[in-house]
Every structure is written in C-alpha cells, then in structure tokens.
C-alpha positions as CSV (number, residue, x, y, z in Angstrom):
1,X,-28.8,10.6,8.8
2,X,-31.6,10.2,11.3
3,X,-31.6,12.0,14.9
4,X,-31.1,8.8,16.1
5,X,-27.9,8.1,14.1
6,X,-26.7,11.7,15.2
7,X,-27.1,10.8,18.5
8,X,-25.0,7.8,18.4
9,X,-22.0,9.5,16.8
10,X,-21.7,12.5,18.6
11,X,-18.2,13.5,18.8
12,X,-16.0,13.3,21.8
13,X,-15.7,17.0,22.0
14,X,-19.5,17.3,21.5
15,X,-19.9,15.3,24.0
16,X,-17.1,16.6,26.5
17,X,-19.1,20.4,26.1
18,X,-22.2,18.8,26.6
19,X,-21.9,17.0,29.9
20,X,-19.7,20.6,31.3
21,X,-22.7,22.6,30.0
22,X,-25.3,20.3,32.5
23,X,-23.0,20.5,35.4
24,X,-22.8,24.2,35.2
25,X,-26.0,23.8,34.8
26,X,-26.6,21.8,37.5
27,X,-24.8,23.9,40.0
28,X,-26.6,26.9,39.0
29,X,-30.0,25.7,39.9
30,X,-28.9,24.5,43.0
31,X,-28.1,28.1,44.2
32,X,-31.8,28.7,43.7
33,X,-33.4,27.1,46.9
34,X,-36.7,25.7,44.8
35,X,-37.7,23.0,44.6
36,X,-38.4,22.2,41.2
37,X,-34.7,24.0,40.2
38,X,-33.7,21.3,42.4
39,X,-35.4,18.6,40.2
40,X,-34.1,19.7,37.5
41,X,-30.6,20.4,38.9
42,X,-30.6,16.4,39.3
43,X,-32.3,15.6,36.4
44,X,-29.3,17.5,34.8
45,X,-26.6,15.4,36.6
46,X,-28.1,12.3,36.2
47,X,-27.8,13.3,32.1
48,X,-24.1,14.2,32.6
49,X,-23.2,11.2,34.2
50,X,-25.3,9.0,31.4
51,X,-23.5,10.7,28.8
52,X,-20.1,10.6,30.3
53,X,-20.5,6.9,30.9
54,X,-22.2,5.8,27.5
55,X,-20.0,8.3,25.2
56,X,-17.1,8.6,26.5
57,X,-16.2,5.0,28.5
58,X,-18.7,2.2,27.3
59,X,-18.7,3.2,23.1
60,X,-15.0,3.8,22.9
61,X,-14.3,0.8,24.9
62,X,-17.3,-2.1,25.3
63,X,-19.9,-1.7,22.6
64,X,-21.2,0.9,20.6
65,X,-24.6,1.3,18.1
66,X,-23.8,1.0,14.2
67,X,-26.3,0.8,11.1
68,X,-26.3,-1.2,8.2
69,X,-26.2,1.5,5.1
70,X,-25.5,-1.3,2.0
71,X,-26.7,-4.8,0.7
72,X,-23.1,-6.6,0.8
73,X,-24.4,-8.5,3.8
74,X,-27.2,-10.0,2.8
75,X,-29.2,-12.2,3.8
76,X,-27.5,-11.5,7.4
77,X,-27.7,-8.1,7.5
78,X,-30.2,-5.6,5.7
79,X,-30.4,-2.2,5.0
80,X,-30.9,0.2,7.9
81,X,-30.2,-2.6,10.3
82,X,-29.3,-1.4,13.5
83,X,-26.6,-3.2,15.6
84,X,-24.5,-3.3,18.2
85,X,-20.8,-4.0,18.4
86,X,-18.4,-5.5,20.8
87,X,-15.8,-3.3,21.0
88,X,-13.7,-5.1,23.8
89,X,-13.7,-8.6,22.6
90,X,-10.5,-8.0,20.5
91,X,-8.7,-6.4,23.1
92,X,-8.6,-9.6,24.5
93,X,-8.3,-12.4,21.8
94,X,-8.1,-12.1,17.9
95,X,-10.7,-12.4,15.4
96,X,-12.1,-15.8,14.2
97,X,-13.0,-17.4,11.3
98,X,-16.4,-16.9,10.7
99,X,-16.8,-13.4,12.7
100,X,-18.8,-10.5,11.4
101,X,-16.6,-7.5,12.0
102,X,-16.7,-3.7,12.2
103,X,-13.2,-2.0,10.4
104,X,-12.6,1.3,9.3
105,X,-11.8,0.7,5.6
106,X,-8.8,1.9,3.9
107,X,-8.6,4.7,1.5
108,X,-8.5,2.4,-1.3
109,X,-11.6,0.8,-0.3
110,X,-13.4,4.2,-1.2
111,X,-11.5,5.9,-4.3
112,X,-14.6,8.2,-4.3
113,X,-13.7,9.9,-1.1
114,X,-10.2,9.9,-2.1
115,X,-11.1,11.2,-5.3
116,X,-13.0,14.3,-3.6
117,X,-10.7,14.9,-1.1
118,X,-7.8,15.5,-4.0
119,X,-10.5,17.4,-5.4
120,X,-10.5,19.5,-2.5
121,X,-7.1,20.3,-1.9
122,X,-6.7,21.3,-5.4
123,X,-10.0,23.5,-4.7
124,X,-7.9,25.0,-2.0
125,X,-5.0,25.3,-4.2
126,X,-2.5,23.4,-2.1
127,X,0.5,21.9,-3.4
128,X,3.5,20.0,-2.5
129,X,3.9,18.9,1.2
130,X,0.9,21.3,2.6
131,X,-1.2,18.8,-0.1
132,X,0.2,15.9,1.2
133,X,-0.4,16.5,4.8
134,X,-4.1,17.7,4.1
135,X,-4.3,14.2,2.5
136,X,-3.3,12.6,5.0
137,X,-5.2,14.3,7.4
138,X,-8.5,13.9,5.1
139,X,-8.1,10.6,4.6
140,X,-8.3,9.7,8.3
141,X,-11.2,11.8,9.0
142,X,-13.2,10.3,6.3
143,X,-12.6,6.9,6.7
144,X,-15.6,4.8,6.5
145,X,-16.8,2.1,9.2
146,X,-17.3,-0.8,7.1
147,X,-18.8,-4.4,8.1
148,X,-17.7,-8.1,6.6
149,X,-16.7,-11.6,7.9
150,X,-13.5,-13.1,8.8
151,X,-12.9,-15.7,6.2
152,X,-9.5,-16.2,6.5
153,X,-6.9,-15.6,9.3
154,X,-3.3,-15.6,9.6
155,X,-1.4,-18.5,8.8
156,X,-4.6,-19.7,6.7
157,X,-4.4,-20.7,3.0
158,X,-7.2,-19.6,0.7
159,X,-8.3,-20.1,-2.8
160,X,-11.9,-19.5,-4.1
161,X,-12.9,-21.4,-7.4
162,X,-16.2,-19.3,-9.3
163,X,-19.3,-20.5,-9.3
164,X,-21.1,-20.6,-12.6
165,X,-23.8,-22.7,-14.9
166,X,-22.8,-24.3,-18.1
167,X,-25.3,-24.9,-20.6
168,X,-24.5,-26.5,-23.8
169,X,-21.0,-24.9,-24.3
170,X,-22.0,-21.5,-22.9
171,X,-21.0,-20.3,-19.4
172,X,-23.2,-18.2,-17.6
173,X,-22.4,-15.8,-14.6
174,X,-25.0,-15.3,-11.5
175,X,-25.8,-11.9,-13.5
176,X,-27.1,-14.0,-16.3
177,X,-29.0,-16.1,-14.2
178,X,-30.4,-13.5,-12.0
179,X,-31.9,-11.9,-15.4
180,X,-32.8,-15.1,-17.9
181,X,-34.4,-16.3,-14.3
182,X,-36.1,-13.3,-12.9
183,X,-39.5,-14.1,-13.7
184,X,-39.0,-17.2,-11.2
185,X,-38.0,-15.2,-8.2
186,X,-39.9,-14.2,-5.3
187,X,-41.8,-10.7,-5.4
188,X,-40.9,-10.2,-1.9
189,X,-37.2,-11.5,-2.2
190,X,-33.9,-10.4,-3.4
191,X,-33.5,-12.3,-7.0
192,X,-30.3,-14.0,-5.5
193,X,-29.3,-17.2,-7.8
194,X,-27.2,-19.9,-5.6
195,X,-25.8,-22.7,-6.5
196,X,-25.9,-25.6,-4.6
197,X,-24.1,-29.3,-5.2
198,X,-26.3,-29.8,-9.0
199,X,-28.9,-27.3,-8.1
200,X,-29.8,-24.0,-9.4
201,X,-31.9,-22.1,-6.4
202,X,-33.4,-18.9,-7.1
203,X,-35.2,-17.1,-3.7
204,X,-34.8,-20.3,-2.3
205,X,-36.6,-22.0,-4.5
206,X,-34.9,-24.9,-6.5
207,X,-35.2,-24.8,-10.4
208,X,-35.0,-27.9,-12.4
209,X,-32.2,-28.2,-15.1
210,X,-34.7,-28.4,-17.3
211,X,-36.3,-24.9,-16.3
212,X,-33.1,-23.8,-16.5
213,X,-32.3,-24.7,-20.0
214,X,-35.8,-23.3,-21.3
215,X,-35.1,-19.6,-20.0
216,X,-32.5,-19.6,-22.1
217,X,-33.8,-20.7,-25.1
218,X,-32.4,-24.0,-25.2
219,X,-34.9,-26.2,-23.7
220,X,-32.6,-29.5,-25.3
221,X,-29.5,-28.3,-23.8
222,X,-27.5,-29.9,-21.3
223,X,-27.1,-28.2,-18.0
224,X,-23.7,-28.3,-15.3
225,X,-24.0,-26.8,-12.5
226,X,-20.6,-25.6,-11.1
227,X,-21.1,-24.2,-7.7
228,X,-18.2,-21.7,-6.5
229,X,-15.8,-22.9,-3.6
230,X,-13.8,-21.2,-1.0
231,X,-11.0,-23.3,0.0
232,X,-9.0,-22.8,3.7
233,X,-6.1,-24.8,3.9
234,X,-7.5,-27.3,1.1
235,X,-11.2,-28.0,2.9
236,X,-13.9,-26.3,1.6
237,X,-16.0,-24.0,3.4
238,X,-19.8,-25.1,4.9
239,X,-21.1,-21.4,3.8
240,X,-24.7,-21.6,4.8
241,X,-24.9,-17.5,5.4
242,X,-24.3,-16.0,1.9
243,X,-26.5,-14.9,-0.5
244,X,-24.7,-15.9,-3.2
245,X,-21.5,-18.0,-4.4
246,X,-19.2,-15.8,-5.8
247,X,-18.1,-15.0,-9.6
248,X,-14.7,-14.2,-9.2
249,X,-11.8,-16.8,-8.2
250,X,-9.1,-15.6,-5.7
251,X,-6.0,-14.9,-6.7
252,X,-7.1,-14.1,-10.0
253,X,-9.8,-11.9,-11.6
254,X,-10.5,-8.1,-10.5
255,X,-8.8,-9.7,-6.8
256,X,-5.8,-7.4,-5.6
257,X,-3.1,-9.3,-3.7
258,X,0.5,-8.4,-3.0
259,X,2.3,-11.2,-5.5
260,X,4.7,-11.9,-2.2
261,X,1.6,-13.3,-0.5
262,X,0.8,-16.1,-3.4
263,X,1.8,-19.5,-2.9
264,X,1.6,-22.5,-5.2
265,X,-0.2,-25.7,-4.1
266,X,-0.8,-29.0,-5.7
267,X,-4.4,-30.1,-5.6
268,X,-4.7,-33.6,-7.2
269,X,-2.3,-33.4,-10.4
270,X,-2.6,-29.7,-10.7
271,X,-0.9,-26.9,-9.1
272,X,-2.8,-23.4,-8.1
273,X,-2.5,-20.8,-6.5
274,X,-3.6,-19.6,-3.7
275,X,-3.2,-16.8,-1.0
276,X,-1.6,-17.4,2.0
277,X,-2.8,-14.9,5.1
278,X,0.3,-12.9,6.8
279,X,0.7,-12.4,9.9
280,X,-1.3,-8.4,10.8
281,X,-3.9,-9.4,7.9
282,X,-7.1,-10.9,7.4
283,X,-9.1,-11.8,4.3
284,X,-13.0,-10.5,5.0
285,X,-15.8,-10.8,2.5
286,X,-19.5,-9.7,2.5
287,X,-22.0,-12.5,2.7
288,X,-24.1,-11.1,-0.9
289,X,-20.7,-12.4,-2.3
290,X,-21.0,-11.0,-5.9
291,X,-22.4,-7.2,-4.5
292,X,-20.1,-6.5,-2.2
293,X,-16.5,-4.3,-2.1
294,X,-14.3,-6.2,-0.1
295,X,-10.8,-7.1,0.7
296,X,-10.4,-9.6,-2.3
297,X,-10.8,-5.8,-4.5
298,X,-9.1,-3.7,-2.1
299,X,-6.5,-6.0,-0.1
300,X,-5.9,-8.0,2.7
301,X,-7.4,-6.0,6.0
302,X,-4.7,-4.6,8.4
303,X,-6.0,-6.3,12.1
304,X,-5.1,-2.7,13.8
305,X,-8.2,-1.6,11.7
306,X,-10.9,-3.4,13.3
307,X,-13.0,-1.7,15.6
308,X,-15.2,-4.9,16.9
309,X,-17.3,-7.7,16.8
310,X,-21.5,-7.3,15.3
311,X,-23.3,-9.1,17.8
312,X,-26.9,-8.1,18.2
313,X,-29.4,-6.2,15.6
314,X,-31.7,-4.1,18.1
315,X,-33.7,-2.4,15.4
316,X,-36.3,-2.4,13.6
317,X,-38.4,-4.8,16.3
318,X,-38.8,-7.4,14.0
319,X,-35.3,-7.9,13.1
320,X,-34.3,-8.3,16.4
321,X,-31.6,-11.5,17.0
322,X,-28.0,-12.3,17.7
323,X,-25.6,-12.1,14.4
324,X,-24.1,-15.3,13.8
C-alpha cells in the first residue's frame, strides 16, 4: 500500500491521537514567546483542524478517497484508479439502477480471508464460543471494500441469458474466443471478446464471421452469434459500459440465489426463471462481466452494506473524469 493509500485510511483512533498530539503541541509553543514557535504553533492548529474536519466529519459522512485494486470493472475503472465516493447520497435516497457503488463485501465474497481467519483461531487454539466470537469479530475487521453497479433493485425482475458463438455445432465460451482470437487483439488492449447483435468484436474491432470461422479451423463453417442478455422486468438492458457479455445465465450456472427469491415467468411459449429482487437486496455486477466476483456468486447484496456512490477518478492525471 502506498503512503498515499495510508494516509487515506488512517484509523479513527490514529487520527483522534494525532490531532491531540498538535494541540498539545500547539499550546506548548505558544508558552515560548518567539516568534517562529508561534508559526509553527499555528501551523500546528491549522493541521489539527484539517484533520479533524477531513477524517473524522467529511470521510465518515460526505466522501471519502478509494482505489481500484482488481480488473472486474473494466473498461470503467482500471487498476490503481483512484476515486472518490459519495458517502452521503444514500443517506438521503436509495441506490439506482445503473449506479457504481462502494460496499463492504460479505464474508462469503472472500472465503480466503475466512479461510485464514479459521486458520487463526485454530493457530490460537480456540474452541467453542471463544472461537465463534473471534470469528465474528475477525470477520468484521477484515471485511473488504468492494466496488460494482446496481443492476437490479428491489421489486425488479432479472434474468440474464449467456452470451456465446456457435460454429457449426460447437459452442464456444468468451474464453475460447479470447484465445482462438488473440492474435487479432490490440497490443495495447485488454483481449476482451463482445458480442454485439451478429457481430463478434475483439478490442473493439469487428471480426467478420468468416475470420471467425478460420481461427478455428473451420473456414466453411457456419457462424451464430448469440450475444448474452440481462433482462429487468422483461426489457433488455442497453449495456454500453461492460467489457464483456457474460457466460453465465442467472438463476442457473455457478449463480447462488436463495430458491424463495426465484420466480417463474412466461416469455413467449416458454416459462423461465428468473430472480426477483427483495426488498433490503440488490443485484450488483462488475462491468468485465466474465472476470469479476460478484453478487450472482456470492448473493444478493444487503443495502445496509453500501458505503456510497463512485463519482469522480482523481488519479492518475490522465484518467481524470466523472464515473458514469
């Protein structure tokens, strides 16, 4: 983590210490009579008042400095981006459809920290309630700040169909695509392979059916393109922000929902099912849909767990512009 990252999660306490330390600070100097103990007796106060203000009233409550640490937002958010977050909005109104939000993520989110922390308190040979409280207490220490968007909201129906490429009989997966196609990506870009209406497009860049066919071996084949769908309350979603269409179909798959929460539709002269958002819950997904751990693996998000609302990358320079 860099100082700057340090910086912007100090600790309450650390901070609390801090600012006493510069008062007492401040006060001492001013005993002194000089003039530059008095300069810096200011220069001291001034600091104890900026960090009071920024650490302990405007990042608790308005907005607060996170960084970007994975790819699951892509092309939206990159690696290392720096952001800030609106942590009042949601005191006020709910979140959106569409929203990019901050959320501590549940413990099942991040089996690996659960995982070590078990570890742990069998290091410490714990057992029976003393283990289950230091669990507890773990868990909630270790939680992780994680960042998605709102896709579906309460009351909201959702199904998502997979996208995929048929050629001849053989169904491939964006993983198959994004290898047989590699040596058509971008050298500068992320090898993402999105489908689009009939269209293949790899970087960006469309590839003919017939390209298609060739890189895998089958030049004569006949190519369908079957672009995935996410479907709220039957219409399907304008997606212009993700990286990808997804793999996986929700309910269904690797998705984890609570069975209560699945309802049966009938769309045309079939019936599916889909998942209908409680009340409390919200469905968030990354936008590099098919690289990103999210609630359709882990569960519907609980609302009480999100901290705010990404509005603005600040760093680096160039990245600099409002998250939509």
């Amino acid at each position: 983590m860099s100082i700057t990252e340090r910086l912007a999660n100090l600790s309450p306490l650390t901070v609390i210490i801090t600012v006493v330390v510069l008062l007492v600070l401040r006060f001492a100097l001013l005993k002194l009579k000089n003039p530059i103990a008095k300069s810096i007796a200011e220069i001291a106060e001034s600091l104890a008042v900026a960090m009071a203000l920024v650490f302990l009233l405007i990042r608790p409550f308005v907005v607060q400095a996170f960084y970007i640490p994975s790819a699951s937002m892509h092309p939206t958010l990159l690696e290392q981006d720096h952001i800030l977050v609106n942590k009042f909005i949601y005191r006020i109104r709910d979140p959106r459809l569409g929203d990019v939000v901050v959320f501590k993520a549940p413990m099942n989110a991040t089996p690996d920290v659960m995982q070590q922390i078990e570890a742990d308190a069998d290091a410490r040979g714990l057992a029976g309630k003393e283990r289950s409280d230091y669990i507890v207490n773990e868990s909630k220490k270790r939680e992780k700040d994680f960042i998605k968007r709102v896709i579906a909201v309460p009351g909201d129906v959702v199904r998502i169909t997979p996208g995929y490429v048929l050629i001849g009989d053989i169904q491939y997966s964006h993983a198959d695509l994004r290898s047989q196609l590699s040596d058509m990506a971008r050298e500068d870009g992320d090898h993402k392979v999105k489908l689009e209406g009939s269209n293949v497009y790899v970087d960006g860049r469309k590839i003919s059916n017939s390209e298609v066919a060739a890189a895998f071996n089958d030049p004569n084949a006949k190519v369908k393109v079957v672009p995935a769908k996410v479907y709220i309350n039957g219409k399907a979603l304008n997606e212009p922000y993700i990286a990808e269409d997804p793999d996986d179909a929700y309910p269904g798959g690797r998705s984890l929902v609570d069975p209560k929460w699945i309802v049966t539709e009938k769309v045309g002269k079939q019936r599916v099912q889909e998942v209908k958002i409680p009340k409390g819950k919200l469905l968030v997904m990354g936008d590099n849909r098919n690289d990103s751990n999210d609630a359709r693996f882990w569960g519907l998000l609980s609302r009480d767990r999100v901290l705010g609302k990404a509005m603005f990358i600040f760093w680096p320079l160039d990245r600099i512009t409002w998250i939509h």
